[in-house]
C-alpha positions in Angstrom: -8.0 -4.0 134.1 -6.3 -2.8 131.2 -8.8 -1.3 128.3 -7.1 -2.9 124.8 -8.3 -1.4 122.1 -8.6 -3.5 119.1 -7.5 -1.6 115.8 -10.1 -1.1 113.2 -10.1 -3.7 110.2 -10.5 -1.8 107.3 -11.6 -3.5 103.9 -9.9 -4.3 101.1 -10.3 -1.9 98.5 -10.2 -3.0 95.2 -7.8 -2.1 92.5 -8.4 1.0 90.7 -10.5 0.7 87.5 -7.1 2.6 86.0 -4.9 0.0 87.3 -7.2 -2.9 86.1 -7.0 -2.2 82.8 -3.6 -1.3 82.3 -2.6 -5.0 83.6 -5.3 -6.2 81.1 -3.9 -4.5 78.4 -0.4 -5.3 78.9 -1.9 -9.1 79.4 -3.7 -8.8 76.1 -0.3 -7.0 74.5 1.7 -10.0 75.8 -1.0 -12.3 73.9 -1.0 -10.7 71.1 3.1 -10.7 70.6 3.1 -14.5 71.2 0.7 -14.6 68.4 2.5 -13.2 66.4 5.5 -14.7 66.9 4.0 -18.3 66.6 2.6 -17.0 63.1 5.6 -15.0 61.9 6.7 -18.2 60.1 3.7 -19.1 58.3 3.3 -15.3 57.1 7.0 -15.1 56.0 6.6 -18.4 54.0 3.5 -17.6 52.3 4.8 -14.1 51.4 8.9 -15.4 50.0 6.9 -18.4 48.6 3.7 -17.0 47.2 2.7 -13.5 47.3 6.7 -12.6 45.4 6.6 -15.3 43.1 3.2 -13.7 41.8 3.8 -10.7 41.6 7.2 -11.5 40.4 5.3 -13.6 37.3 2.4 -10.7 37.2 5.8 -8.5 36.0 7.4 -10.7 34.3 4.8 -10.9 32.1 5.1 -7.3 31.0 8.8 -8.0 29.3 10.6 -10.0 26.6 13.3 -12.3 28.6 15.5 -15.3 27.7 17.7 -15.3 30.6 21.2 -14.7 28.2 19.7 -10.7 27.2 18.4 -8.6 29.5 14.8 -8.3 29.7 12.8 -5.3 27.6 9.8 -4.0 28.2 7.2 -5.4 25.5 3.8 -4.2 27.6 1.1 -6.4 26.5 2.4 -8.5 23.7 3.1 -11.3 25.5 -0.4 -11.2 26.1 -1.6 -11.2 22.5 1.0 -13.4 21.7 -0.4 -16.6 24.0 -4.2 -15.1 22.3 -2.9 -15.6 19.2 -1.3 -19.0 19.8 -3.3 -21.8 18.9 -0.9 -24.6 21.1 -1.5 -22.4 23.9 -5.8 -22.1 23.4 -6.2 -25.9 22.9 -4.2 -26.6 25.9 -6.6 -24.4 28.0 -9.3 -26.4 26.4 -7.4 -29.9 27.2 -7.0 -28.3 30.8 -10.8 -27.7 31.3 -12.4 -30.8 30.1 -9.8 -32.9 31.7 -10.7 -30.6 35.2 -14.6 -31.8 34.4 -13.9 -35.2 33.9 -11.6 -35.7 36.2 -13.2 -34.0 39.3 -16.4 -35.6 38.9 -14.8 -39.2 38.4 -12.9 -38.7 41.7 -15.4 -37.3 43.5 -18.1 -40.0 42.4 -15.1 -43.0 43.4 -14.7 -41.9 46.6 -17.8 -40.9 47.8 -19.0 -44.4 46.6 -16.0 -46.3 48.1 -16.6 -43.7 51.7 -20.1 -44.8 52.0 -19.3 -48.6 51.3 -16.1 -48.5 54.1 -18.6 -46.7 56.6 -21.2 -49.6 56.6 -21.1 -52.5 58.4 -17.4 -54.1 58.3 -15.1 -55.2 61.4 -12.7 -51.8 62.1 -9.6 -53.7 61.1 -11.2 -53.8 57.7 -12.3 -50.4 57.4 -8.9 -49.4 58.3 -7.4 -51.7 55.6 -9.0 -50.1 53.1 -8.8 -46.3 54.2 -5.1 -47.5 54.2 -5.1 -48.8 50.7 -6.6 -46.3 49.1 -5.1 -43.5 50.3 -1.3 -44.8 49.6 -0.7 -44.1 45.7 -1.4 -40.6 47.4 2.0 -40.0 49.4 4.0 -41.9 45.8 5.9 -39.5 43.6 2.8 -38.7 40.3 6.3 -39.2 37.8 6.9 -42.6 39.5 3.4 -43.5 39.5 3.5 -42.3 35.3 6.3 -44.3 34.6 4.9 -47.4 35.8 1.5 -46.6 34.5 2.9 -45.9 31.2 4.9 -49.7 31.2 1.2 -50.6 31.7 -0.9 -49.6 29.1 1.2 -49.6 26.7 -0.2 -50.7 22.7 2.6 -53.5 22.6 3.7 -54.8 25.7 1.5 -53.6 28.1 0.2 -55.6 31.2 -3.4 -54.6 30.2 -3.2 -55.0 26.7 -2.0 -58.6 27.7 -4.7 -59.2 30.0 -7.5 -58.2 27.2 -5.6 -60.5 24.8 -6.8 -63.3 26.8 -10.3 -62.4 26.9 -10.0 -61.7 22.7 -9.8 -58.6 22.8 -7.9 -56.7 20.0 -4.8 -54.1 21.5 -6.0 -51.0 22.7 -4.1 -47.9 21.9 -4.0 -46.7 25.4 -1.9 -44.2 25.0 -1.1 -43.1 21.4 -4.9 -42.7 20.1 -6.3 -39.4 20.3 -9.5 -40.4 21.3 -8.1 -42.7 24.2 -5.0 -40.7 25.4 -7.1 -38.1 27.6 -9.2 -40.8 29.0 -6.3 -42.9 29.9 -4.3 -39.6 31.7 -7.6 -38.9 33.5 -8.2 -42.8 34.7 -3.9 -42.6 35.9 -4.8 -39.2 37.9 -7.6 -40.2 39.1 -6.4 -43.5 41.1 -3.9 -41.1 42.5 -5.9 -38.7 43.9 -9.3 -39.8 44.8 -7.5 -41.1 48.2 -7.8 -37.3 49.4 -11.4 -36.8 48.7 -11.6 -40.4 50.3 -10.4 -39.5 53.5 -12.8 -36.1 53.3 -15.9 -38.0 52.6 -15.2 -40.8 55.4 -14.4 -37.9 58.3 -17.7 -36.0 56.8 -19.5 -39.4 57.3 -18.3 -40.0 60.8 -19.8 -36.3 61.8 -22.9 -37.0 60.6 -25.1 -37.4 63.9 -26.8 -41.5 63.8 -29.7 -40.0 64.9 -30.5 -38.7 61.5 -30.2 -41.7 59.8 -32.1 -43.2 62.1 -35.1 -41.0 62.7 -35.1 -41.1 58.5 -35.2 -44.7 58.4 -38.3 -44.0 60.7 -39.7 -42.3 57.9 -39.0 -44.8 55.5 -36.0 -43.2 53.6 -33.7 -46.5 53.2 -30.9 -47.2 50.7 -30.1 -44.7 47.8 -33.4 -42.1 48.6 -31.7 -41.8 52.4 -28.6 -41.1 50.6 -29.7 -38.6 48.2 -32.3 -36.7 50.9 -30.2 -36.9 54.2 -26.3 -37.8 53.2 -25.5 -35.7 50.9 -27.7 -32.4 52.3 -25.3 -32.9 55.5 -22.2 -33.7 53.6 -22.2 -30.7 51.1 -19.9 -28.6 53.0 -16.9 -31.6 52.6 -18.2 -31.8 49.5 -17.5 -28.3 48.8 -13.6 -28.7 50.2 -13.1 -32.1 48.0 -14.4 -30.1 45.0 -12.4 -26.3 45.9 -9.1 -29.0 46.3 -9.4 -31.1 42.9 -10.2 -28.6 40.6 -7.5 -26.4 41.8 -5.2 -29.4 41.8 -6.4 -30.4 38.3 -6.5 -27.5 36.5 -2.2 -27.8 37.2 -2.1 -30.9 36.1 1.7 -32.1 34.7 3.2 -35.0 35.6 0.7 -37.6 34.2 0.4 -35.9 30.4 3.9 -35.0 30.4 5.2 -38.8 31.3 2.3 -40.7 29.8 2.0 -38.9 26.5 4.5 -35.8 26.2 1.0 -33.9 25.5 0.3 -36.1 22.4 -0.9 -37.5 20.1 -0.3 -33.8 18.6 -1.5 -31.7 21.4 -4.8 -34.0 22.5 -3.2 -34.0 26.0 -1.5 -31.0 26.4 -2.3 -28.8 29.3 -1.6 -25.3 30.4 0.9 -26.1 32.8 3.2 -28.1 30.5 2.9 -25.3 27.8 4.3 -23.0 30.8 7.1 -25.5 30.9 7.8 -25.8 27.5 7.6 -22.0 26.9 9.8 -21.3 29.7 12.7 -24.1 30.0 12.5 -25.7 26.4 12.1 -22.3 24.1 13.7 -19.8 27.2 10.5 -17.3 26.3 9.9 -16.2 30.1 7.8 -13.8 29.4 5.0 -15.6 27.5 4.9 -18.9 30.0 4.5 -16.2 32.8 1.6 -14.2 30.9 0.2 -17.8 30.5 0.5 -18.4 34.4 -1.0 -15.3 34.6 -3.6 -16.0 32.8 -3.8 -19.7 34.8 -4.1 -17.6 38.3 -7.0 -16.0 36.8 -8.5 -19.0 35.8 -8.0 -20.9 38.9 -9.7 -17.9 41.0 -12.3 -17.3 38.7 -13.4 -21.2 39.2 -13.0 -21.3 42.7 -14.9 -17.8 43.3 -18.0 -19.1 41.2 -17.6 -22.4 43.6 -17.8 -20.3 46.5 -20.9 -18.0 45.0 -22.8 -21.3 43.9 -21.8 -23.1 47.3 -24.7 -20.4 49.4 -27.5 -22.4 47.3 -26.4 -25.9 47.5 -24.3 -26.1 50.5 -26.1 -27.0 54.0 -24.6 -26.2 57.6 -25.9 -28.3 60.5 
């Protein structure tokens, strides 16, 4: 008999702690690179098409340009030129109480129209309407304007027509200055309360059934389960509707510029249609980019205080 001897299994041993994380860190560098790359676009845009054209108009602002001479250093007159300018105050006063009115009109629309589309109605409906209301959206604000425009106008209008045969005297839509603003701000408005439409129906659909139901328990029906359960839960898509359409109403253009030509005399004139004219009408650079300047600030200021106000009013599930 032959004696074979059977050779000794030895354990695995593991990797070295050294080894370990020098894998893991070239893992987490190859992670990090594709990262990057994926985001490289995104940072690139946002810097060519945002952070230069700021700080671009921030210097701008410092100098006296007209495009034909070459630019000289004026410091900050341009400054106390759009302080002194009376055009240039009313149409930050235009822009502010057109940003109130407007803002809290479309807000109030669709949150309304989102609460009647998420009751009881078969889903081909509900997707009718969320359809409907959200098209003048993706249409061009000049096109929109233009048409508008045909429409209330004193003379000829459709809805001066349409009041004529319920006896009621022409309306000066569009040439009164106590009507212009509200007519500009009824023209945004159906354009861009399909945005906040959308926000308030997706905020509605995350709101658990379960609440609603254990507060009709309770006895909170209609409006009082609104007001103490719906809108508690839908304050942070509150708080994104409102950030979006005061930023996007405080640059208001299109609609005052095609409707009215920021008249009667400056009743509809806004900031960024003073930029315009300042900078492509009367070629004085330097003042419509002190103004944007001053617009930037504005903009930030409002949507800061939003921010600082939203830790009180705003409620996280």
């Amino acid at each position: 008999m032959t004696n074979t001897r059977i050779p000794a299994v030895r354990p695995k041993q593991p990797p070295a702690p050294r080894a370990v994380a020098s894998r893991r860190s070239s893992r987490d560098r190859g992670t990090r690179l594709l990262a990057a790359l994926f985001l490289a676009p995104t940072i690139v845009g946002i810097v060519v098409f945002t952070v230069v054209p700021i700080l671009g108009s921030v210097l701008l602002s410092l100098f006296h340009w007209n495009v034909i001479d070459s630019p000289s250093f004026a410091g900050a007159a341009n400054y106390r030129a759009v302080f002194g300018d009376s055009t240039v105050l009313v149409s930050f006063r235009n822009t502010l109480v057109f940003m109130v009115l407007a803002v809290a009109l479309q807000l109030l629309i669709a949150l309304v129209l989102a609460l009647a589309v998420n009751g009881r109605m078969p889903g081909w409906l509900r997707s009718v309407f969320r359809s409907a209301f959200f098209f003048p959206l993706v249409l061009s604000a000049a096109s929109i304007s233009v048409v508008m425009k045909y429409l209330f106008n004193q003379d000829f209008g459709v809805v001066n027509w349409l009041l004529g045969l319920l006896g009621i005297a022409p309306v000066p839509w569009l040439t009164s200055e106590n009507s212009a603003m509200a007519t500009v701000i009824l023209v945004y408005v159906w354009q861009q309360f399909g945005f906040s439409f959308l926000l308030f129906v997706g905020g509605l659909n995350n709101i658990p059934k379960e609440i609603h139901e254990a507060a009709s328990l309770d006895g909170a029906t209609g409006l009082r389960r609104h007001l103490s359960v719906t809108l508690p839960l839908l304050s942070p898509t509150l708080l994104v509707a409102s950030v979006v359409g005061i930023i996007n109403a405080l640059q208001v253009f299109e609609q005052p510029y095609v409707l009215t030509a920021g008249g009667p005399g400056d009743a509809t004139r806004t900031v960024v249609m003073v930029i315009y004219e300042s900078a492509f009408e009367q070629l004085r650079f330097g003042e419509a980019s002190a103004v944007g300047v001053l617009l930037f600030v504005l903009i930030m200021a409002v949507t800061a205080l939003q921010f600082r106000l939203s830790r009180r009013f705003v409620h996280y599930q």
